[in-house]
Phi, psi and omega in degrees: 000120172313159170267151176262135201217170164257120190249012195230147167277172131348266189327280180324319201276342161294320185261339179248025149257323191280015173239353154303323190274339185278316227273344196280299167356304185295289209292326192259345187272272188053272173329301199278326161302269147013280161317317200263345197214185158288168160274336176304315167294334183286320162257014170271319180289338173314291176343282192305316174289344180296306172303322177272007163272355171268351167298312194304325188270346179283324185288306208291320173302304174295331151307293192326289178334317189283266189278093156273130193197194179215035188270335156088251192238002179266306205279344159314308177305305193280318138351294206243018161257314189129168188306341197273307162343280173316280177320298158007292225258291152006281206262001157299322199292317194271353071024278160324310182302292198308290193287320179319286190293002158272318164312329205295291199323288181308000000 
């Protein structure tokens, strides 16, 4: 059985969450964007979300490092709350979801 090693940098690993976060974007804002603005705002805000997404990818990353797991921000919670942290987060997420995505589609 192979060992498993790290192939991925800082950098990289930086440029492929701030185009996982643009790229789920492209398909579903577009619209909306649009609908609310120019397109010259429309690609600023991409911008600007690109930028205010690397502190968030920086913390998170360095907590994976500290806590590896593969519980993601409910096991975060819960390190530093206790088990109600983790359900917590559980149900913001799953919370967003069930309501997020319906808001979008209308």
């Amino acid at each position: 059985m192979t060992e498993l090693k790290k192939t991925i940098s800082f950098t990289r690993g930086m440029g492929l969450a701030i185009c996982m976060l643009i790229g789920t974007g492209i398909l579903a804002l577009p619209g909306l964007a649009l609908d609310a603005g120019t397109v010259y705002e429309a690609i600023l805000g991409w911008f600007l979300i690109a930028i205010v997404a690397v502190p968030l990818i920086e913390v998170c990353s360095s907590l994976g490092l500290k806590f590896p797991s593969t519980a993601g921000l409910a096991g975060y919670a819960e390190k530093a709350v206790g088990p109600w942290g983790g359900y917590a987060v559980s149900y913001l997420v799953g919370g967003s979801l069930f309501f997020g995505l319906p808001a979008v589609a209308l």
